[in-house]
C-alpha positions in Angstrom: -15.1 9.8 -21.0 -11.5 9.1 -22.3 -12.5 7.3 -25.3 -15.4 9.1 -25.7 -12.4 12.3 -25.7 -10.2 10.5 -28.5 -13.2 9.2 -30.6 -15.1 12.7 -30.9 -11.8 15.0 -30.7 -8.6 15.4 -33.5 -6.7 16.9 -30.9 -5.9 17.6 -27.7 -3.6 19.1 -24.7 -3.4 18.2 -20.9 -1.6 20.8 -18.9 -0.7 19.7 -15.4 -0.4 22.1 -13.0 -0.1 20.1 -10.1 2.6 17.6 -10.8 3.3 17.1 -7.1 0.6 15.0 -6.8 -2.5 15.1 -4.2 -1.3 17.4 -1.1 1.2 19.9 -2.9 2.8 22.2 -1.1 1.2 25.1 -0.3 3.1 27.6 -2.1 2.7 25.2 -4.7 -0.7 24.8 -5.2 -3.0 26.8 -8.0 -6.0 26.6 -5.7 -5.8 26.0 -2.0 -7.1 22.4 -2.2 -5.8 19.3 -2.1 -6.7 17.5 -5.6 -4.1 17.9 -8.2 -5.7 20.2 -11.0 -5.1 20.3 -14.9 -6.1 21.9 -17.8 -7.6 20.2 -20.5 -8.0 21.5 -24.2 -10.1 19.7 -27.0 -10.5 20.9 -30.3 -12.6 18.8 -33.2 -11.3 19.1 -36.8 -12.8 19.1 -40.1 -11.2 15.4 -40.7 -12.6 13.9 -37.4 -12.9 10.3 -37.8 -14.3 8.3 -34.3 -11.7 5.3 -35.5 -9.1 7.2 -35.0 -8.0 8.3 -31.6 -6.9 12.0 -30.9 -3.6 13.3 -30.8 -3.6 14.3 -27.4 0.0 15.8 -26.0 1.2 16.9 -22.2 2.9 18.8 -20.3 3.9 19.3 -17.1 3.8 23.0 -15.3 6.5 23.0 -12.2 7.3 25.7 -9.5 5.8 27.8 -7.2 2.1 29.1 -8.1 4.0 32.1 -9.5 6.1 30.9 -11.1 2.9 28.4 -12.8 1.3 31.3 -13.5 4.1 32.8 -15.7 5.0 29.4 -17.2 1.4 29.3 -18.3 1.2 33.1 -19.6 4.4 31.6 -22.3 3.2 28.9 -23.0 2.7 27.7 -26.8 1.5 25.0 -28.7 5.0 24.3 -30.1 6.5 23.7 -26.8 9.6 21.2 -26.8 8.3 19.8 -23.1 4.9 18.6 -24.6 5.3 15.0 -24.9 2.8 12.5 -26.4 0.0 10.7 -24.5 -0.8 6.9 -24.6 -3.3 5.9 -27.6 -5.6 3.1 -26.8 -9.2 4.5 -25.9 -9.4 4.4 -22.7 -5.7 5.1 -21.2 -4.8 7.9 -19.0 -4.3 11.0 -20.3 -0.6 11.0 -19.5 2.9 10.5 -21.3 3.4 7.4 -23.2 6.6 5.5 -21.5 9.5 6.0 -24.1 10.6 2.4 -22.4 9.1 -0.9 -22.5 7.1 -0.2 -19.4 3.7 -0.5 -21.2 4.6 -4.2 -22.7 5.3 -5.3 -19.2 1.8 -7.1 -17.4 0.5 -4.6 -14.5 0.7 -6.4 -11.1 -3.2 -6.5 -11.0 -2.7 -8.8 -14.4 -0.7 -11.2 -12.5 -2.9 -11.5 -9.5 -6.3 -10.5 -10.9 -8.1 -10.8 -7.2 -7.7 -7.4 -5.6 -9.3 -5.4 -3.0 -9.5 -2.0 -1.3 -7.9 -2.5 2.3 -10.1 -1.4 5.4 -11.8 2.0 5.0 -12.8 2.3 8.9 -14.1 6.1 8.0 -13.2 6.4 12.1 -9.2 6.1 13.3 -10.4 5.4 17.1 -11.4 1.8 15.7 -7.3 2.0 15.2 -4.9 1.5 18.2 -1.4 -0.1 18.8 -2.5 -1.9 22.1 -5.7 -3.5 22.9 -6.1 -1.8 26.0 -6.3 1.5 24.8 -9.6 0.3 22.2 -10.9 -1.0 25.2 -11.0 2.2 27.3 -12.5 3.9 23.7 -15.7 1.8 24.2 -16.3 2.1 27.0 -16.4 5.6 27.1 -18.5 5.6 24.1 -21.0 2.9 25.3 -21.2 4.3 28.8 -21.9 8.2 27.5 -26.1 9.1 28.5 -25.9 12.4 25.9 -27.4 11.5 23.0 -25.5 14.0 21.3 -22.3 13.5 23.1 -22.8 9.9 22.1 -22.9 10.6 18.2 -20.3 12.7 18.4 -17.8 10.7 19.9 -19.3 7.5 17.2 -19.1 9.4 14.3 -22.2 8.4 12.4 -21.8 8.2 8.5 -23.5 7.0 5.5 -23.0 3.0 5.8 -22.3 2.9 9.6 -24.3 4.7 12.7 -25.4 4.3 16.2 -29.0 3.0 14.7 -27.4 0.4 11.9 -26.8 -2.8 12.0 -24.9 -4.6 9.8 -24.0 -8.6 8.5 -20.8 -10.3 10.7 -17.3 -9.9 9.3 -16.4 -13.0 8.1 -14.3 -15.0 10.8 -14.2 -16.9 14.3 -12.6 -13.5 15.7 -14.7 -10.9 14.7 -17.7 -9.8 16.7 -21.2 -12.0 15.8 -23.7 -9.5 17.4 -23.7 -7.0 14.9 -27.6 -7.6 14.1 -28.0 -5.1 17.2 -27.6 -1.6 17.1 -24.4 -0.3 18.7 -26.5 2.3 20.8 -28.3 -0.8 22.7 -25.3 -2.2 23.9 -25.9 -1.4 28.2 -22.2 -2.3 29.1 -19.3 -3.7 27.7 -18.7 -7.2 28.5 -16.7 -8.2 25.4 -15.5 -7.0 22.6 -13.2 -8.4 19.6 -10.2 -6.9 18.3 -8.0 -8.3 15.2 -4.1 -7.2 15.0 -4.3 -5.3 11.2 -1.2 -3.7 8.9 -2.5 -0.6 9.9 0.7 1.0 8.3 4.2 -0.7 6.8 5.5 -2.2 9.6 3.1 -1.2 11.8 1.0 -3.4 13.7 -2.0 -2.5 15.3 -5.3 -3.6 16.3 -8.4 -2.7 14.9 -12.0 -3.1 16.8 -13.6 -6.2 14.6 -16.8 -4.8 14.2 -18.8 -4.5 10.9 -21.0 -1.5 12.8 -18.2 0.5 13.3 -16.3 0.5 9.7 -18.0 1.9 7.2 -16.8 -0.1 4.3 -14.4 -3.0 5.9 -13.9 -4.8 2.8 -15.4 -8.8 3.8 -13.8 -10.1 0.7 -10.5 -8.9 2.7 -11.7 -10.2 6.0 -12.6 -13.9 4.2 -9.3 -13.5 2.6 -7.6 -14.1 6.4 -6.6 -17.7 5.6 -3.5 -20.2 6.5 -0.7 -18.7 4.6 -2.0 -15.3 3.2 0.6 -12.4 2.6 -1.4 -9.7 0.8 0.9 -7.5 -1.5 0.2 -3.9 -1.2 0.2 -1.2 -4.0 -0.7 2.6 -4.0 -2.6 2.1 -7.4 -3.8 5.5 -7.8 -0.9 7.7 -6.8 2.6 8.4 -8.0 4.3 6.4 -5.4 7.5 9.2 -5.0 10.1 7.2 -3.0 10.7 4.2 -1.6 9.7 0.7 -3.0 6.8 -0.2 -5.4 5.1 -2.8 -3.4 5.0 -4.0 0.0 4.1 -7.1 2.0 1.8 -7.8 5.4 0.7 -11.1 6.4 -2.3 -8.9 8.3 -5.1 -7.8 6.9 -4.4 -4.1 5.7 -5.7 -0.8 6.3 -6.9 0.9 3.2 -3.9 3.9 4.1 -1.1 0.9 4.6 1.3 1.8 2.3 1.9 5.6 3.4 -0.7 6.6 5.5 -2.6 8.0 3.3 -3.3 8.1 -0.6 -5.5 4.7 -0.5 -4.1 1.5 -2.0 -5.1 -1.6 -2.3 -4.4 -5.1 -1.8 -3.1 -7.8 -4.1 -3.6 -11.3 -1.8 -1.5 -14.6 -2.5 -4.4 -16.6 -2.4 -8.1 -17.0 -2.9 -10.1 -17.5 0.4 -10.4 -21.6 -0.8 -6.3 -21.6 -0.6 -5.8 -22.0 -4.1 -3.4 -19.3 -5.9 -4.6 -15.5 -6.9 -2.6 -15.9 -10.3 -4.0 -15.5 -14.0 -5.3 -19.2 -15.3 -2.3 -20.2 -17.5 0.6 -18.1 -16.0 2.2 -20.5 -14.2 2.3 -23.7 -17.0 3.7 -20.7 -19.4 6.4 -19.7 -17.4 7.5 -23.0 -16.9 7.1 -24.0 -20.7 9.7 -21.0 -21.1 11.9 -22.3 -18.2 11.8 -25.5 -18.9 11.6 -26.6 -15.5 8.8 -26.8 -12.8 7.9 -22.9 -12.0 5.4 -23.1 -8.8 3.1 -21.1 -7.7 4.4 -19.6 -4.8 7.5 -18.8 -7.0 5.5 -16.0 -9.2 4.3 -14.3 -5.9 7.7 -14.4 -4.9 9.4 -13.0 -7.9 7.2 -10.0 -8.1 8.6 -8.7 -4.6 12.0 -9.0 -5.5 11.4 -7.6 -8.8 9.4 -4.0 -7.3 9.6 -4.0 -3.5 12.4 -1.8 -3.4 13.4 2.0 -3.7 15.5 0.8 -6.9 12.3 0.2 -8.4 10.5 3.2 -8.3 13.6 5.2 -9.0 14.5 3.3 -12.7 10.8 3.9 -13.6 10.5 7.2 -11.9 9.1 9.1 -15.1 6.4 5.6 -16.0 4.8 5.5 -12.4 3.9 9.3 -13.0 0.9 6.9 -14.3 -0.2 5.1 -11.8 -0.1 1.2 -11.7 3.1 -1.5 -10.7 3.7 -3.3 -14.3 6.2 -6.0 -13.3 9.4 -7.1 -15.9 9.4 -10.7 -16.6 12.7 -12.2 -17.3 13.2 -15.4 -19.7 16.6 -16.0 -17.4 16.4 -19.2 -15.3 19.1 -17.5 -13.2 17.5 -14.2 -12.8 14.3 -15.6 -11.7 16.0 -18.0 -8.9 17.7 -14.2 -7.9 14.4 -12.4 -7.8 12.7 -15.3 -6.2 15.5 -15.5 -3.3 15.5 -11.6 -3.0 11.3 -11.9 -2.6 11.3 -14.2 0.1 13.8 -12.5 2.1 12.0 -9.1 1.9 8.5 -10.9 2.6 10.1 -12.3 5.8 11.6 -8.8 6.9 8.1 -6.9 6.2 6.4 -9.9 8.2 8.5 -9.6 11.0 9.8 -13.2 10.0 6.0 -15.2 9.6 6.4 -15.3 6.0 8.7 -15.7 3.5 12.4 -16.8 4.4 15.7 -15.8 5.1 18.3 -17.3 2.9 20.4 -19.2 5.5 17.2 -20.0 7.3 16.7 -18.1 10.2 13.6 -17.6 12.1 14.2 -14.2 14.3 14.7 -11.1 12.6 17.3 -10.0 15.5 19.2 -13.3 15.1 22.6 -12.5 15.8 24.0 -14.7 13.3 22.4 -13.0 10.6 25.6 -11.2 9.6 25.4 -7.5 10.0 25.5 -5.2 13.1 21.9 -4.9 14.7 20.6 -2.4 17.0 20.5 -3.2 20.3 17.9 -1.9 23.3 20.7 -0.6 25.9 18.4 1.5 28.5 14.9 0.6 29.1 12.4 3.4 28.2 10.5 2.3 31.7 6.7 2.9 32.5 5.8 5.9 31.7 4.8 7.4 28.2 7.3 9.3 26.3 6.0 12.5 24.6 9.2 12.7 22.2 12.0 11.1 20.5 15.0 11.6 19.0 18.2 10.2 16.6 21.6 11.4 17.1 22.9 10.3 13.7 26.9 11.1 15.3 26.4 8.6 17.9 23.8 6.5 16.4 21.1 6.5 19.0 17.7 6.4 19.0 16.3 7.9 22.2 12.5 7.3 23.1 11.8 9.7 26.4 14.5 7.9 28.9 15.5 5.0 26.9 17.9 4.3 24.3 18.8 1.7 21.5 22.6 1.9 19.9 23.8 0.9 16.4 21.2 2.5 14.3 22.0 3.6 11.3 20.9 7.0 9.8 19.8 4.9 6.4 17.7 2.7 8.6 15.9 5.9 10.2 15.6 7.2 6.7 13.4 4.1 4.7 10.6 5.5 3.4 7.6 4.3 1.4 5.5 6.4 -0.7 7.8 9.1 1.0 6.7 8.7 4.2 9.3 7.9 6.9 8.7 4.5 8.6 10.1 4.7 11.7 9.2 8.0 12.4 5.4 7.4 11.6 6.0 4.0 14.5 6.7 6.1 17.0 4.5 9.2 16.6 1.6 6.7 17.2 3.3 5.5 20.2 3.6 9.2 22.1 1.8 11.2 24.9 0.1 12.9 22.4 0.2 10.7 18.9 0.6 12.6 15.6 -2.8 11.2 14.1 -6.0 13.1 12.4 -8.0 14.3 15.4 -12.1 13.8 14.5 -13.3 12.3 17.6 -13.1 12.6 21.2 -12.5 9.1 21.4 -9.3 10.4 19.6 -8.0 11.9 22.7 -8.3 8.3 24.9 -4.8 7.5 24.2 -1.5 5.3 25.5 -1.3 6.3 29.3 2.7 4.0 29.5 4.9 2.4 27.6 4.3 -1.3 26.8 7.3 -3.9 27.2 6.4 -5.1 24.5 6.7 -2.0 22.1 10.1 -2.0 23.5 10.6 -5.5 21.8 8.9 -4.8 18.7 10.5 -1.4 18.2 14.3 -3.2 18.4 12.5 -5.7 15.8 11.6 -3.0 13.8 14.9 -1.6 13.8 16.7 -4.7 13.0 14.7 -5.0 10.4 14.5 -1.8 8.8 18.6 -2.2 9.2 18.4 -5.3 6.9 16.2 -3.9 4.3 18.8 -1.0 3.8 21.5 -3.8 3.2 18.8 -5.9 0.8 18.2 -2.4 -1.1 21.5 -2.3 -3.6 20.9 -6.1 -4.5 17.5 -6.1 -5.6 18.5 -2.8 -7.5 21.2 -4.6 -9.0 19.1 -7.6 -9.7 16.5 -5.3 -11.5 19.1 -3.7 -14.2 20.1 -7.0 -15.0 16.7 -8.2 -15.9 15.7 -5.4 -17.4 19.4 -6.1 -19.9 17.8 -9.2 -20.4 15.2 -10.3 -22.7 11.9 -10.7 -20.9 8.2 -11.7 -21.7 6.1 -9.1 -22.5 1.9 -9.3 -22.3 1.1 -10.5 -25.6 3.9 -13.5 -25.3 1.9 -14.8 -22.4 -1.0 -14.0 -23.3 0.0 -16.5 -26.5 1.5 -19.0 -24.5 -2.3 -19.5 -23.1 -2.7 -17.3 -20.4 -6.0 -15.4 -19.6 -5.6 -11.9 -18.5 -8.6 -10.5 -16.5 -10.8 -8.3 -18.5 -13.8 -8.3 -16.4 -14.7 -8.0 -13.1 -15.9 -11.4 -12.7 -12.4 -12.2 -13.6 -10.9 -10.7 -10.4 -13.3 -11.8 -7.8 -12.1 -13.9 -4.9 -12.9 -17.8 -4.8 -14.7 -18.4 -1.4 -15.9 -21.2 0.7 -18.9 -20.8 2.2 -20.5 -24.0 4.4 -17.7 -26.5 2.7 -18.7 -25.4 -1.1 -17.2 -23.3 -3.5 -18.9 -19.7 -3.8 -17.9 -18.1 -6.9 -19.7 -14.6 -6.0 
């Protein structure tokens, strides 16, 4: 439709009245609905000429819906706020980046093999203990109403109580899928697999193909020795926090901000060898002049984008959609962004992958060289239904228990704007702060586990040591950006193929010992 737009069209004007994004406030939005809107305009001269693209210009409309509605009622052609869209055929319709943003390969160049996360279409598949998915079965297998029993299921298009469906791939998923759900008598067993259900977040999710409408089972065959999948909200302006983020789990399709989709950009094929455009790494290294591996370019793109800095230098580019990463001809640089990548890999993996620069293994190491939080009074049995942070005293109180030296900045990360502590805990309460859509929904955490005690001091420690990695990897990105760097067509003439198809950016698997290219 674009190209057919610029081809048939002289000129043209995109007015955005939602420039919040999906979800605007509701005093902000035009219509009560959650899809941004805009306002396109075409006109077709005299001179058309399908070889030459329009001249399309845009604008953004800010405010309240009032205040839209008078902007819009002024509004002229000649406007000093309309600013020039991008030219080739079939780009967005939005600004062209007054920077080099556009020469810079997107992240999706670099690692060609990507892939929606899980789309479960259900949230009671989702919990943060296994015993609480458990207890969600069996309710649902044990219910005699027929109707009771679809509701509680919630049958849709690819997934019912009458469907079967092929295995997920994997030793650990459930093999009996060939049956439908509804003639399971009892449940004797069931298989559960701990996801990235959010950043930071681990959960479990029920590993069954019958019960996720579109599970992704490249993603599942993508579980291998060594994976770290990068994580990118392609199709949104990512607001605040960093550009990317990293789970060594497989990923909900909602990881990076719970909700907004995204998608996710493995290390490496399902056969083990490296998700990286044929050619990348022998031209980096014929720039460097020294060996460039592999795991090195992976690397290099998380310290380059995972971090607030990141998103706020190229605050007005990502307005379109899409990571494009920087690459820096500086030998020095690159050891920087590489060392700055590994350490923020091992903090979003809660240390199993990636590394910490001196080496150490536990993310609550006390040697690690900055004041930690500590768990002082145990939260006990029972489940909290609240939590608070006393930023004076630094506490974080969860119902009766209570962890010291915690920072306000660490309460405060965010990605994609969400808050990631906060969202931790709301799952954790008497009453969760989740989407509702089940019954099943309702079967929730009766205590407190020990061991979210453990992870949530984890978390915090870590969340307290991104904070401190923040200002470095900002630093580090104005000084590549000062540098000279290799745009697109550099690599692309130093021999590397960029994925233009999507044969190009399907995953290498193993099937039965042999290579299965499909």
């Amino acid at each position: 439709m674009r190209e057919y737009l610029r081809r048939t069209a002289t000129h043209g004007w995109i007015i955005n009245v939602t420039p919040e994004g999906k979800q605007p406030p509701a005093a902000n939005a035009v219509f009560n609905i959650e899809t941004p809107v805009a306002i396109a305009l075409f006109l077709r001269g005299e001179a058309s000429d399908e070889y030459s693209p329009a001249e399309i210009r845009y604008i953004d409309i800010d405010g309240t819906r009032k205040e839209k509605f008078e902007a819009l009622s002024h509004l002229t052609f000649d406007d000093p706020s309309w600013r020039s869209v991008r030219t080739e055929w079939t780009a967005p319709f939005t600004p062209a980046a007054a920077t080099t943003w556009d020469d810079y390969p997107a992240v999706d160049d670099l690692l060609p093999w990507r892939n929606n996360g899980i789309m479960a279409g259900r949230g009671w598949v989702y919990a943060p203990s296994v015993d609480i998915l458990e207890a969600r079965l069996r309710d649902v297998i044990n219910e005699d109403n027929a109707q009771a029993k679809a509701e509680k299921f919630l049958n849709a298009d690819n997934t019912s109580l009458t469907k079967t469906k092929k295995p997920l791939p994997g030793v650990d998923t459930e093999q009996g899928t060939r049956r439908a759900f509804q003639d399971i008598p009892m449940l004797t067993q069931f298989q559960v697999v701990r996801c990235g259900y959010r950043v930071l977040d681990r959960q479990y999710v029920i590993a069954d193909s019958r019960l996720l409408n579109r599970p992704s089972p490249k993603l599942w065959h993508g579980r291998v020795p060594d994976q770290i999948f990068a994580y990118e909200l392609h199709s949104e302006y990512p607001r605040t926090g960093p550009g990317l983020v990293y789970t060594d789990l497989i990923p909900d399709v909602h990881h990076f901000r719970g909700s907004g989709g995204g998608r996710a950009l493995p290390k490496i094929h399902p056969d083990g060898t490296p998700n990286l455009a044929p050619g990348l790494t022998a031209a980096l290294r014929k720039h460097f002049g020294q060996i460039v591996s592999d795991e090195e370019v992976f690397d290099y793109i998380a310290g380059i984008a995972g971090h607030s800095g990141f998103v706020a230098q190229f605050d007005d580019e990502l307005h379109t959609p899409g990571i494009r990463i920087p690459i820096t001809t500086d030998a020095r640089l690159w050891k920087r962004a590489v060392g700055h990548g590994r350490h923020l890999q091992w903090l979003q993996t809660y240390g199993a992958a990636g590394a910490h620069p001196k080496g150490y293994t536990d993310v609550r190491d006390c040697g690690i060289g900055t004041l930690l939080p500590s768990y002082e009074v145990a939260v006990g049995p029972g489940i909290p239904t609240s939590w608070s942070y006393n930023p004076a005293t630094q506490t974080l109180h969860v119902g009766p228990g209570r962890w010291e030296n915690v920072t306000r900045e660490a309460t405060e990360y965010v990605v994609g704007g969400a808050n990631v502590l906060t969202s931790w805990l709301n799952y954790r309460m008497a009453a969760p702060k989740k989407r509702y859509t089940s019954p099943l929904d309702d079967i929730n955490a009766t205590h407190w586990s020990s061991s979210w005690s453990t992870e949530l001091t984890e978390l915090l420690s870590i969340l307290t040591q991104l904070v401190n990695l923040e200002d470095q990897m900002a630093d580090l990105l104005i000084d590549v950006i000062a540098a000279p760097q290799l745009t697109k067509d550099d690599l692309a003439g130093d021999g590397v193929k960029w994925p233009i198809s999507d044969a190009d950016r399907q995953p290498r698997l193993v099937t039965d010992g042999t290579l299965d290219l499909r």
